[in-house]
C-alpha positions, -999 to +999 in steps of 0.1 A: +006+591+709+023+561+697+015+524+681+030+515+715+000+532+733-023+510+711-008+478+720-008+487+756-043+496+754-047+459+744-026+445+769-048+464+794-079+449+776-074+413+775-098+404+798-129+423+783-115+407+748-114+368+763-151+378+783-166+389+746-149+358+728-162+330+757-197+343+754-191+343+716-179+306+720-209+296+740-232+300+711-238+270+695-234+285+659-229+252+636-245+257+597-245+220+596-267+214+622-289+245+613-281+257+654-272+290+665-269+315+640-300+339+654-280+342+684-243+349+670-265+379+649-277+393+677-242+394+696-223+404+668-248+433+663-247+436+704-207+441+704-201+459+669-224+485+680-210+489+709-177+494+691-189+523+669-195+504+637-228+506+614-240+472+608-265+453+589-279+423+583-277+410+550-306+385+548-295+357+519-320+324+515-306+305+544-282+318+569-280+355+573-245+375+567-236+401+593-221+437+580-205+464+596-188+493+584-167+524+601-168+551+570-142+576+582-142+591+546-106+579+541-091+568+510-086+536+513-109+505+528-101+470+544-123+446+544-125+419+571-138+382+556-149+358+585-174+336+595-190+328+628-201+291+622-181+264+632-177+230+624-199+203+642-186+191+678-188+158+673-176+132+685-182+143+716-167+112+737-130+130+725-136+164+742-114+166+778-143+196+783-174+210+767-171+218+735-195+250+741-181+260+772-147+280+771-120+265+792-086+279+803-057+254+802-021+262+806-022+297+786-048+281+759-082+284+759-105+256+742-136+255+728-153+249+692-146+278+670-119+292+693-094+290+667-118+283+632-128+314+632-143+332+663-111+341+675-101+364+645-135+380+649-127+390+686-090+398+677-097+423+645-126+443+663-108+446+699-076+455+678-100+483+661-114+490+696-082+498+713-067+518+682-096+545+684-093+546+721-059+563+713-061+580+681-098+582+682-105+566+644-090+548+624-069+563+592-089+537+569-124+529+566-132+497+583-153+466+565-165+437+583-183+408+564-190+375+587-206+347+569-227+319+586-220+288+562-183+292+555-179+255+571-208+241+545-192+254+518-207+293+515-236+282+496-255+319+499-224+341+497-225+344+459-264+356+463-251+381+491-222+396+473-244+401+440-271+422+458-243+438+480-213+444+458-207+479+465-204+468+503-183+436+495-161+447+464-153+483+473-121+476+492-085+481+489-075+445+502-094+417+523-079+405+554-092+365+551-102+343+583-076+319+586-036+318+595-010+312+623+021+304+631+046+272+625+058+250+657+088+271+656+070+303+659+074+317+621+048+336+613+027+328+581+006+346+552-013+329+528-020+349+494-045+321+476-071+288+482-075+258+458-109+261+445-129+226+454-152+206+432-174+180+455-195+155+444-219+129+462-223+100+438-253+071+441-259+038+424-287+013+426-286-016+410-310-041+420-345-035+435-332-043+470-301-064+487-301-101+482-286-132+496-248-132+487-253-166+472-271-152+440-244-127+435-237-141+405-268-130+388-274-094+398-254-062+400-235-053+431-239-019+440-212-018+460-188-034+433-204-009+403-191+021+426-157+007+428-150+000+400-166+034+384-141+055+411-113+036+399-116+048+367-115+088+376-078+082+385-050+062+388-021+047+411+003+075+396-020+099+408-030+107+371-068+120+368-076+103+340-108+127+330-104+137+297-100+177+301-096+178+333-063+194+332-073+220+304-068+254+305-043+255+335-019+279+333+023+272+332+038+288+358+056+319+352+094+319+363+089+335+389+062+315+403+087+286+401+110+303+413+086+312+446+080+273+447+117+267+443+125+285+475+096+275+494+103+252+527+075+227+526+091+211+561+086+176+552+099+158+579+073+179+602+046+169+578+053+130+577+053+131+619+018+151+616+007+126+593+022+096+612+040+086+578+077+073+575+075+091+534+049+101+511+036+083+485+059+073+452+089+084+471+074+124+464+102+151+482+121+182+474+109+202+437+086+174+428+068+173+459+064+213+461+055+219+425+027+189+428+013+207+458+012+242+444+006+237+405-018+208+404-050+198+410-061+167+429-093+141+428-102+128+464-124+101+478-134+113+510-157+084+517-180+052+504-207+030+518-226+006+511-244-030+524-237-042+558-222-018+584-232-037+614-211-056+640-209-099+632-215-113+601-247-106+573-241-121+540-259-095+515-253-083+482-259-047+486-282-025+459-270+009+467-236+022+469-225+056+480-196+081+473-179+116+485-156+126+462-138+160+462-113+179+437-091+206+451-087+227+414-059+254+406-064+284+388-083+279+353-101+250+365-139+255+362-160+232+386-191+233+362-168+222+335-155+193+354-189+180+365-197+176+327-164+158+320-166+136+347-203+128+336-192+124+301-164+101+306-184+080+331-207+076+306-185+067+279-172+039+302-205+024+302-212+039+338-246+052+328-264+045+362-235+057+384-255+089+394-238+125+405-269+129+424-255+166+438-221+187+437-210+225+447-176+239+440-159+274+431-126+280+411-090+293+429-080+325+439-044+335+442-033+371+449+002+380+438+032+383+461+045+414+443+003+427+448+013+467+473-017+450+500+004+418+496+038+438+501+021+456+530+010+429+553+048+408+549+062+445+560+035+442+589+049+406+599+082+420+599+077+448+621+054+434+647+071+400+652+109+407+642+111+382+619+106+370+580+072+356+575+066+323+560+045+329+523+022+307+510+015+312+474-016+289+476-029+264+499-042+230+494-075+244+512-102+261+498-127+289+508-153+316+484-119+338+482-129+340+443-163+361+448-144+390+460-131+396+421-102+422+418-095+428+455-067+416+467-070+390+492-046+380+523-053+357+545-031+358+580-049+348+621-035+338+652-039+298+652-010+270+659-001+239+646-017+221+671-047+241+676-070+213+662-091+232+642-121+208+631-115+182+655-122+179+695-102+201+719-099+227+694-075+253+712-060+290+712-029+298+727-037+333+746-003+351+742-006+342+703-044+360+699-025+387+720-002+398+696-023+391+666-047+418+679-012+443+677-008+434+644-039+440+632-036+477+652-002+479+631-017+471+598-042+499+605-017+519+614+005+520+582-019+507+558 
């Protein structure tokens, strides 16, 4: 017996592995829309039992979590962190086939959630699948924890993992639910998430909207949120909160040094974002050490008054705002909502209302962490090659629940996989080798 049997054992499976991910994919699972979840439960209990594993469902106020465990009394424990909502498929109009029924195109399969996050499910228990077909069990107990609100921002999680910590914090290291590979086939690990701070922001002003000709003697809603947004930062890209960048950490030097080294690829960047450069001339150090080190204040979007097609001459009363804050490490979510309340206030910004907000802090886990060290080794084994390592990334997920474990977060996606957005895609070969990987890691873990 060999790893080589393993991964021939999944070659030799890859039909039953797409057959259990399309009917996976057919379920409608989206948090947002409150659709589906009842029915991902039941398959995930339906194909984990079927595997071997003990499961339970861990029932939380809104969207149940789904459990399973193989105890082989070893050592040491992995813990598997996914989630089997997806985003929304809208707008439909975009999709070249149904979003909710899986369809094979030139070695890629595409569906909603085929590569954010159903695929990784699939992938790690099929891996697991074909490694006891040839040694029987696993040398390391086996954790599975798969969320239904990761794309809504984990709102029960922290209720879960407080009723259910010895299930979720009794782990050696936590394989998280996202990763892939570069356009050039480099493989990449992620060892940390930005925490997120998002707020939805009201104002009204007047009792309702009024002809624009008597703007001059009421409010404008629409003008009152401007100019309050403009005041949370400025052109330089300076948050200009008061506090807001307390209690961050300096770098260490060999943080910097990590940051120094790292190969940001630019150029690729400006052609995804259909830019020519970035703003204030940003490249090289500058760029990189913005990106890793600091936080950032967002408007994701505003409305207000008149959205309709022609011409309606109103002055609105209500104005609206989505504003988000990706935070580093020693940035406190609550904290900020109270700074950003006081120094609205202190701005004579009184009725500019934070009617709602959610958020969690960063979590990074080191490069030099052995679960860290282990999975790079695993990259360099199964694909020949030096992984790409991400000290943080600019995105965020509950990573900081799961205190003290080390966390890695590696998957099977590409860069044009279009997770989020219509045709959302999996290259086959990719989620192929990503289930030998996981076998390896297993293996030598």
């Amino acid at each position: 017996m060999s790893i080589n049997d393993v991964f021939e054992n999944i070659d030799g499976r890859k039909q039953e592995s797409q057959n259990i991910l399309f009917d996976l994919l057919r379920i409608p699972s989206v948090a947002a829309k409150n659709t589906g979840h009842d029915e991902a439960i039941d398959y995930l209990s339906k194909i984990f039992g079927e595997a071997g594993f003990d499961y339970f469902i861990g029932e939380t106020p809104t969207k149940p979590v789904f459990c399973a465990e193989m105890n082989v009394g070893a050592e040491k424990t992995i813990l598997f962190y996914d989630h089997y909502d997806v985003q929304p498929e809208d707008p439909l109009d975009l999709w070249e086939s149904p979003p909710f029924e899986p369809t094979i195109k030139n070695g890629k399969i595409f569906a909603r959630g085929v590569t954010d996050n159903k695929n990784e499910i699939v992938c790690r228990l099929q891996a697991i699948k074909a490694y006891n077909e040839i040694y029987e069990k696993p040398p390391i107990n086996i954790k599975f924890l798969i969320e239904g609100e990761e794309e809504i921002g984990s709102p029960s999680l922290p209720y879960f993992i407080k009723k259910n910590r010895d299930f979720a914090l009794k782990a050696d290291g936590i394989i998280w639910e996202f990763g892939g590979r570069t356009k050039e086939g480099i493989q990449q690990i992620y060892l940390g998430v930005k925490g997120i701070l998002y707020l939805h922001m009201r104002t009204k002003t007047i009792g309702r909207d009024v002809h624009s000709g008597y703007t001059q003697f009421v409010d404008n809603a629409a003008y009152e949120l401007v100019w309050a947004l403009s005041q949370l930062k400025n052109r330089d890209d300076k948050v200009l909160v008061k506090g807001f960048y307390d209690n961050i950490p300096q770098p260490t030097e060999e943080e910097l040094k990590e940051i120094e080294d790292f190969d940001l690829k630019e150029e690729e960047m400006k052609e995804t974002f259909g830019v020519e450069e970035f703003r204030k001339g940003l490249s090289g150090l500058e760029m990189k050490m913005k990106y890793f080190l600091e936080p950032t204040l967002n408007i994701c979007g505003t409305w207000s008054g008149y959205q309709g097609e022609g011409s309606k001459t109103v002055t609105p009363n209500e104005a609206f705002a989505k504003v988000d804050c990706r935070l580093v490490p020693g940035q406190d979510p609550k904290d900020l909502v109270n700074k950003i309340r006081a120094h609205l206030d202190a701005l004579k910004f009184q009725h500019i209302e934070i009617s709602s907000w959610d958020g969690y802090p960063a979590a990074i886990t080191k490069r030099t962490d052995p679960f860290a060290q282990t999975i790079i080794q695993t990259f360099r084994d199964v694909y020949k090659h030096e992984p790409i390592v991400w000290p943080l990334v600019g995105g965020s997920g509950p990573m900081y629940l799961f205190e003290n474990v080390p966390c890695v977060s590696i998957g099977t996606g590409h860069p044009d996989g279009n997770a989020h957005a219509p045709n959302e895609n999996l290259i086959i070969e990719d989620w192929i080798q990503g289930m030998k990987t996981i076998a390896t890691l297993v293996h030598t873990f």
